[in-house]
C-alpha positions as CSV (number, residue, x, y, z in Angstrom):
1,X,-89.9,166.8,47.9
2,X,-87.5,168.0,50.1
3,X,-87.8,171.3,52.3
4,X,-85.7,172.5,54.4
5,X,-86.8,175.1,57.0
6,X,-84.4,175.0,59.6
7,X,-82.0,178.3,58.2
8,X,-81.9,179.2,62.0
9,X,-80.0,175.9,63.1
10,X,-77.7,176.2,60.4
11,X,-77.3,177.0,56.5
12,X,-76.4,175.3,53.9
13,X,-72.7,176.5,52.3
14,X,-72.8,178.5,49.4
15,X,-71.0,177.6,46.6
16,X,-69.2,180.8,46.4
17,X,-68.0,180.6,49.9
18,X,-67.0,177.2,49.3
19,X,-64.8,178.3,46.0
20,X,-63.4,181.3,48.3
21,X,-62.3,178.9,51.3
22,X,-61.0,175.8,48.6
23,X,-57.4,177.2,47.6
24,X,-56.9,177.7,51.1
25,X,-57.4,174.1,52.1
26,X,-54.5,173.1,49.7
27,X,-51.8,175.7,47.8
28,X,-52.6,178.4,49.8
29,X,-51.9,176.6,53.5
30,X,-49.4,179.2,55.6
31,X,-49.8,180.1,58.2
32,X,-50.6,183.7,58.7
33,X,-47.7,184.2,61.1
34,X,-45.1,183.6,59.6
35,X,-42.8,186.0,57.8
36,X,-42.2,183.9,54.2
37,X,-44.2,184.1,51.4
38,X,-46.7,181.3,52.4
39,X,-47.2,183.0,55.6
40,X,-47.3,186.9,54.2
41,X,-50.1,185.4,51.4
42,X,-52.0,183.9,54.3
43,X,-51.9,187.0,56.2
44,X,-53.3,189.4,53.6
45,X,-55.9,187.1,53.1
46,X,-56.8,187.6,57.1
47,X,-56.2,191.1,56.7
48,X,-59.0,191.2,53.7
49,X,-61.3,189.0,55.6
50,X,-60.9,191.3,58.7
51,X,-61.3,194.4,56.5
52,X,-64.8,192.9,55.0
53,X,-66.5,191.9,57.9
54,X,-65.8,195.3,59.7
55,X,-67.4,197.0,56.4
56,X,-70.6,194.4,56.6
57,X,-70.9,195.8,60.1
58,X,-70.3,198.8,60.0
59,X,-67.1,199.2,61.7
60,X,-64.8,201.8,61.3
61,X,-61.5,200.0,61.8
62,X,-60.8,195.9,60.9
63,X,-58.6,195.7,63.9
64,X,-62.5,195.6,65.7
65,X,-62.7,192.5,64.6
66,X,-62.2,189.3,66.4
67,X,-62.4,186.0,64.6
68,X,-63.3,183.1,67.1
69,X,-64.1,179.5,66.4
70,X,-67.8,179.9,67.2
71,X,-70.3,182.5,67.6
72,X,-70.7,180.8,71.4
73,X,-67.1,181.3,71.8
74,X,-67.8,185.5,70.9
75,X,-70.5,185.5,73.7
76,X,-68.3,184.1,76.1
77,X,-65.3,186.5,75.2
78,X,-67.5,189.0,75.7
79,X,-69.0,188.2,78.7
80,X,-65.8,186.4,80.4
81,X,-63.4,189.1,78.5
82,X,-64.8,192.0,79.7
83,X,-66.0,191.2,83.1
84,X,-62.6,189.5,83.6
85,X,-60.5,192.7,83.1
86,X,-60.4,193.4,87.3
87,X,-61.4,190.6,89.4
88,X,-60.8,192.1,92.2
89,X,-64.0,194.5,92.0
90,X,-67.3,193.1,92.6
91,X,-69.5,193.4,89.2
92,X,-73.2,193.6,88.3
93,X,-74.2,191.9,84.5
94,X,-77.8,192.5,82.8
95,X,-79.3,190.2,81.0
96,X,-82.3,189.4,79.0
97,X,-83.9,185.8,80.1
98,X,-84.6,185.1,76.2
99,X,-80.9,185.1,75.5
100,X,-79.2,182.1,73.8
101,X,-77.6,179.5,76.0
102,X,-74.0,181.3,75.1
103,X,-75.0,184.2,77.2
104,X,-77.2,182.3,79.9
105,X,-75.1,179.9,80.7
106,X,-72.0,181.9,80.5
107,X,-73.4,184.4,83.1
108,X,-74.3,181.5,85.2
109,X,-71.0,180.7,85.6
110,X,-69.9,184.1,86.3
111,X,-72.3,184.4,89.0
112,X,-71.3,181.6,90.4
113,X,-67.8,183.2,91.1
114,X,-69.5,186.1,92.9
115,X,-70.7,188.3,89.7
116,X,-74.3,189.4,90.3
117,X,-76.5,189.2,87.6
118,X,-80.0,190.9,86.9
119,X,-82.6,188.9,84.1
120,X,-84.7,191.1,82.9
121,X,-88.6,190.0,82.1
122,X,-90.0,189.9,78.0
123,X,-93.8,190.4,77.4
124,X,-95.6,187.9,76.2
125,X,-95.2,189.4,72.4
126,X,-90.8,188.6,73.2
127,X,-90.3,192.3,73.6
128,X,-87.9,193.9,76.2
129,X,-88.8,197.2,77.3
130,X,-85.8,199.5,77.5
131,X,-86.6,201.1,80.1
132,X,-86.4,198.4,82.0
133,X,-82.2,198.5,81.3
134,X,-82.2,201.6,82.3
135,X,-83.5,201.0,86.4
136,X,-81.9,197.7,86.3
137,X,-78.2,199.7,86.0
138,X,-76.7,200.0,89.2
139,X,-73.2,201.6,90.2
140,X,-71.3,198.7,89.7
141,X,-72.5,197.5,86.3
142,X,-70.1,196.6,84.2
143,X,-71.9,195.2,81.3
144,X,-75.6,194.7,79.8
145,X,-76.0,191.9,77.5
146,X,-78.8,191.8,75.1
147,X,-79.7,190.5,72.2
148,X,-81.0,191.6,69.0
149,X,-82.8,189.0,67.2
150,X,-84.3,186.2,69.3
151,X,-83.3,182.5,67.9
152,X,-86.2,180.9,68.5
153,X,-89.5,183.4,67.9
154,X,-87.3,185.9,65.6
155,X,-88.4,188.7,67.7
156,X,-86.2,192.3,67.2
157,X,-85.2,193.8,70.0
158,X,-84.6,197.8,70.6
159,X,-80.7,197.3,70.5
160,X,-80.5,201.4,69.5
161,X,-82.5,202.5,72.3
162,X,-80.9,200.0,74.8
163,X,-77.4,201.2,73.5
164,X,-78.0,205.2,74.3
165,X,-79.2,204.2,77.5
166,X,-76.0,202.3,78.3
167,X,-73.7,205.0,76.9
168,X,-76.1,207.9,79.0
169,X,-75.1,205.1,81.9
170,X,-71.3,204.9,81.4
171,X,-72.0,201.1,80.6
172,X,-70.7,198.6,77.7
173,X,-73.1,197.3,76.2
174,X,-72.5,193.8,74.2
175,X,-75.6,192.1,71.6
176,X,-75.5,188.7,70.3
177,X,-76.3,189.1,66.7
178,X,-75.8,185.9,65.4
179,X,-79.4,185.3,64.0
180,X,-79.9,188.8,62.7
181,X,-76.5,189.5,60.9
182,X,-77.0,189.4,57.1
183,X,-80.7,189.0,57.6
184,X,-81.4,192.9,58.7
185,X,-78.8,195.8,58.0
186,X,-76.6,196.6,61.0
187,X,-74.5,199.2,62.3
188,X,-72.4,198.9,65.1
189,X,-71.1,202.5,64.7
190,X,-74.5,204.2,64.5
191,X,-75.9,202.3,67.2
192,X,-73.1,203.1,69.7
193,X,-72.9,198.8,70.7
194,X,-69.4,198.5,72.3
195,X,-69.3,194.6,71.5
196,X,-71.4,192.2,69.2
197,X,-71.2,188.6,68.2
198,X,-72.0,187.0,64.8
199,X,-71.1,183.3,63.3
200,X,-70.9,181.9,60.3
201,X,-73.0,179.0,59.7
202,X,-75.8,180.6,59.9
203,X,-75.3,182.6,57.2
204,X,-74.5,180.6,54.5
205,X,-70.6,180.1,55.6
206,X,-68.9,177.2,57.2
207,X,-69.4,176.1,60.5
208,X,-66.1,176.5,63.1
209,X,-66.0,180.0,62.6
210,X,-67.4,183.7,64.6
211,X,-66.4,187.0,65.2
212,X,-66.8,189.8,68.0
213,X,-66.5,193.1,67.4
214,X,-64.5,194.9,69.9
215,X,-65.6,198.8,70.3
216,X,-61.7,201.1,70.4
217,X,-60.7,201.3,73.7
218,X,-62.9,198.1,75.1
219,X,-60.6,197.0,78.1
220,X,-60.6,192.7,77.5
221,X,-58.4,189.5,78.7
222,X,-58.4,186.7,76.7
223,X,-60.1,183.4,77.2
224,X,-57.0,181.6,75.5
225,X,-53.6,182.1,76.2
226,X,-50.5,181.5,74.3
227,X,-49.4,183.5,71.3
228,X,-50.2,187.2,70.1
229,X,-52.6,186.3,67.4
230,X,-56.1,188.5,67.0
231,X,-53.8,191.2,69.2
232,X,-53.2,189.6,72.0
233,X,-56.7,188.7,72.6
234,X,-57.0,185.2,71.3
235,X,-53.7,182.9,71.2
236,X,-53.7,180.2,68.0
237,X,-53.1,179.8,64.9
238,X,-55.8,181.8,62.8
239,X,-58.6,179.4,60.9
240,X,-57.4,181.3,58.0
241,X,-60.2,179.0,55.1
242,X,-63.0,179.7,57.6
243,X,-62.3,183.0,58.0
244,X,-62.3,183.8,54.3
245,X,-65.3,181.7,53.9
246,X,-67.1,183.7,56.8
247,X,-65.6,186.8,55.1
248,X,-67.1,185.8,51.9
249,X,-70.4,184.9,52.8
250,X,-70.9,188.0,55.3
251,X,-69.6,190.2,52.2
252,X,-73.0,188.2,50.0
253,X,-75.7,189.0,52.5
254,X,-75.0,192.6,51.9
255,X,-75.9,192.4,48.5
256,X,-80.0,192.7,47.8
257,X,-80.5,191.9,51.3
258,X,-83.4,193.8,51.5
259,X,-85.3,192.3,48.3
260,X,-84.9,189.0,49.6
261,X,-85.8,190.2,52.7
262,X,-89.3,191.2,51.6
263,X,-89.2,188.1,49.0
264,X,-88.5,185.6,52.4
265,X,-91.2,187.7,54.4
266,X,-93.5,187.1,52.2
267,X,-93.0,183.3,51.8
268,X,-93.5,183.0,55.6
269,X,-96.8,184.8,56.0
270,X,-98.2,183.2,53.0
271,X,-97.3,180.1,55.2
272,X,-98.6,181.8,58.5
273,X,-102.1,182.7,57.1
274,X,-102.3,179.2,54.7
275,X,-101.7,177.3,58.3
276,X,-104.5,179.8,60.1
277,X,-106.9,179.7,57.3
278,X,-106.6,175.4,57.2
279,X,-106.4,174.6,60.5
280,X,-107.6,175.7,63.6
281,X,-106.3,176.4,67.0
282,X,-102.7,178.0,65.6
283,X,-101.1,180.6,67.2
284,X,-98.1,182.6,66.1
285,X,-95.4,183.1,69.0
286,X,-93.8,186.3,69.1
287,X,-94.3,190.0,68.2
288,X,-95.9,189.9,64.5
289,X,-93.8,192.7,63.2
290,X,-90.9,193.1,64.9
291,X,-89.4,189.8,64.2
292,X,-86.8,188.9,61.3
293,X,-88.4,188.1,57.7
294,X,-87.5,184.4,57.4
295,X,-88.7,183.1,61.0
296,X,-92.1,182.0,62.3
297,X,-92.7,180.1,65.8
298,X,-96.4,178.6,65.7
299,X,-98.3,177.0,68.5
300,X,-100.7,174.0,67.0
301,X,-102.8,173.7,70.1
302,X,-103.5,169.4,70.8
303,X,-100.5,168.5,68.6
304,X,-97.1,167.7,70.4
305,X,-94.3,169.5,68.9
306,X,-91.9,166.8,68.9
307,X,-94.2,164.0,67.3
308,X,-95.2,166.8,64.7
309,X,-91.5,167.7,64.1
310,X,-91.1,163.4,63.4
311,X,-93.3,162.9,61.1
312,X,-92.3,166.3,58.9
313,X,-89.2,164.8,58.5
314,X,-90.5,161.4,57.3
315,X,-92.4,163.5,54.6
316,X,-89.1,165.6,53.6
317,X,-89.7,169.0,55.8
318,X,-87.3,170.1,58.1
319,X,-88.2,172.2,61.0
320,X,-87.5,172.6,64.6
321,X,-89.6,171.9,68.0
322,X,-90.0,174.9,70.2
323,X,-88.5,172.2,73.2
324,X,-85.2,170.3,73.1
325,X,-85.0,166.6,73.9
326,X,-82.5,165.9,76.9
327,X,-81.4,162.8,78.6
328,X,-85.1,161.4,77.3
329,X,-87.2,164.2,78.6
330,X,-88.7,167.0,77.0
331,X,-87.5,170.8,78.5
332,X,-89.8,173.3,77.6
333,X,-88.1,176.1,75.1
334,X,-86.7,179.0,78.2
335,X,-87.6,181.4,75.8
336,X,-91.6,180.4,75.3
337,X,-91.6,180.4,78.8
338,X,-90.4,183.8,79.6
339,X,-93.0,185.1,77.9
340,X,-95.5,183.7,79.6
341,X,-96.8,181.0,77.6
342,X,-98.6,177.7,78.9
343,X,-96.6,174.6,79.1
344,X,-99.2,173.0,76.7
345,X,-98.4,176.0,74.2
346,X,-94.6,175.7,74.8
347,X,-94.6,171.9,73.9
348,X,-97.0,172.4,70.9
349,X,-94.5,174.8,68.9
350,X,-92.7,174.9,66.1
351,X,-89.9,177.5,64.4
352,X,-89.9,177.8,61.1
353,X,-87.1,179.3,59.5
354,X,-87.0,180.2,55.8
355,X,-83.9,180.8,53.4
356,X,-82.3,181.4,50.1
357,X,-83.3,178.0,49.1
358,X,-87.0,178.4,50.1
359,X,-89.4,178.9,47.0
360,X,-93.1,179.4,46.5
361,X,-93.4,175.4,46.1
362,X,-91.7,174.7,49.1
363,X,-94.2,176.5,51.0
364,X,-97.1,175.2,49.3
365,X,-96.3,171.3,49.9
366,X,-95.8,172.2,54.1
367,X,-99.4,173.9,53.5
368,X,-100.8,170.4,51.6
369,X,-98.5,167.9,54.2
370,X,-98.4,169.7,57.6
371,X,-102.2,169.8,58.6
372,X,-103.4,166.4,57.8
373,X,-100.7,165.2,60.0
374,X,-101.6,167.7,62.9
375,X,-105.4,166.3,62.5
376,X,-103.7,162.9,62.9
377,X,-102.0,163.3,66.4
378,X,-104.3,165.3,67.8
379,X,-106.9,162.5,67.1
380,X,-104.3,159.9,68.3
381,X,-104.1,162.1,71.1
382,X,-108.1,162.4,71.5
383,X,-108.2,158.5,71.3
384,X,-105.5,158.4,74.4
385,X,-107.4,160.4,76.1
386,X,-110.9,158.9,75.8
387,X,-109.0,155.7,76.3
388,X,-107.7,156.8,79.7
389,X,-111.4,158.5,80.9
390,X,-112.6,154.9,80.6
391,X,-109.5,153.1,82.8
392,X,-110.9,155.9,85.3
């Protein structure tokens, strides 16, 4: 049997995303710039697109929208776009330290050319008290960056509140919504966000493919120069299949999004309390309720992540370690670790993220395959150990 539980890396395409994008791969191939009747077919399909993925968000205008080749590119527009608008004038960025790489490293490169930048501190459950944007603001902040579903743990964060205090403030605020957007209803016009950053793999679209939305008025340079596509704010031609296909797919989440919602949160803690009632020593990572439906981060104390994640695979399950191989060594997850968590705990988790594709089954052969194996390494590990009291 195969399972895949890995919907937070990336999803699988959806056939009707795929049909969407197909005619544009062949008869449909202008380019959206041009004035002939290739080009003016091409462009009302960009216009459509653009018109779709303003209405799954909320927006009151398409010409908000942004398409990018990434949802990493929309973080660094964001970031780079708006803090570049006057270089001239020292600037002061807040940041969550749970954010995705996108953001992190981004505003480590920004600081590095004299931006100053605040990280603000999560609780051990992932949650980021607002309150702590608001005395983190200074005079000469020009941008809080937060986002609203943690990749790894899941874990929801007040974008709402954080937004009224950075209008109260005078201050853009921009969330990276990559993980929650199509998962979780959102609205960028009721909750007053000024810029926010989705992608399209990980909603059942194509890879190549992301979008910022740009709040009216939003001063921004552009990280690419060259033509006048997306206004003026990012030059080249215009992926026009992958921005149908991310059209497409974003316009499909909206539909019974909250049935599947409860159908996907209920496959995972079926899977949560099956582990905990099986095995012991697991712990769940992250704020039990305010987290998105399909994603579970779980701590099996004595069992290495990474051998765990290994042998899943050889029995069909897909899953992900809560630390990334680099360069041969293990890095601990950032985001465990800014909540606190041992490094023995960090290196012992494991996300699980569900999706469409995930059925009652599935779940039930990771509750008969994934603790027999945990016994197994953490008696391997038992044996090393004794093994090593004795060479003492």
């Amino acid at each position: 049997m195969h399972v895949y539980l890995d919907h937070n890396a990336t999803t699988p395409l959806h056939p009707d995303v795929l049909a969407a994008m197909t005619p544009f791969f062949s008869e449909r191939f202008g380019n959206p710039n041009s004035t002939h009747t290739w080009g003016r077919e091409a462009r009302q399909a960009l216009d459509a697109a653009r018109e779709t993925v303003a209405h799954a968000l909320g927006a009151q205008d398409r010409d908000c929208i942004l398409f990018t080749g990434s949802g990493s590119e929309a973080d660094n527009l964001a970031l780079q776009g708006l803090l570049g608008t006057d270089p001239d004038r020292p600037k002061h960025c807040i940041v969550s330290a749970v954010e995705h790489h996108a953001v992190l490293r981004t505003v480590d490169h920004l600081e590095r050319r004299g931006c100053a930048v605040t990280r603000l501190a999560v609780d051990q459950q992932g949650l980021l008290d607002p309150d702590d944007v608001r005395r983190a603001i200074r005079p000469d902040t020009a941008l809080v960056s937060i986002m609203h579903s943690n990749n790894e743990t899941g874990v929801l964060l007040p974008i709402p509140e954080i937004a009224r205090i950075c209008r109260e403030r005078g201050v853009p605020l921009h969330t990276d919504a990559i993980q929650s957007f199509g998962k979780v209803p959102l609205d960028v016009t009721a909750w007053g966000v000024d810029l926010l950053s989705i992608s399209g793999h990980k909603l059942y679209g194509p890879k190549g493919v992301g979008a910022l939305y740009i709040r009216p008025g939003t001063k921004m340079v552009p990280l690419i120069h060259g033509g006048s596509q997306e206004r003026s704010r990012r030059a080249g031609t215009e992926n026009v299949a992958n921005i149908v296909g991310l059209a497409r797919a974003a316009e499909l989440t909206q539909i019974g999004m909250e049935a599947e919602g409860r159908r996907l949160g209920s496959l995972r803690d079926g899977l949560e309390q099956g582990l905990t009632a099986t095995m012991s020593g697991v712990l769940r990572n992250g704020h039990p309720e305010m987290r998105l439906p399909h994603v579970s981060n779980l701590a099996f104390s004595g069992v290495e992540a990474e051998s765990l994640i290994l042998t899943l695979d050889l029995h069909g399950i897909a899953a992900s370690a809560g630390a990334a191989c680099s360069s041969g060594s293990v890095q601990l997850s950032h985001v465990l670790v800014a909540m606190g968590l041992s490094p023995d705990r960090v290196r012992s988790s494991v996300r699980f993220s569900l999706g469409r594709g995930t059925t009652t089954e599935a779940i039930d052969y990771v509750l008969e395959t994934l603790p027999p194996i945990a016994a197994r390494i953490r008696r391997a590990r038992d044996v090393r150990v004794a093994d090593s009291g004795k060479r003492v």
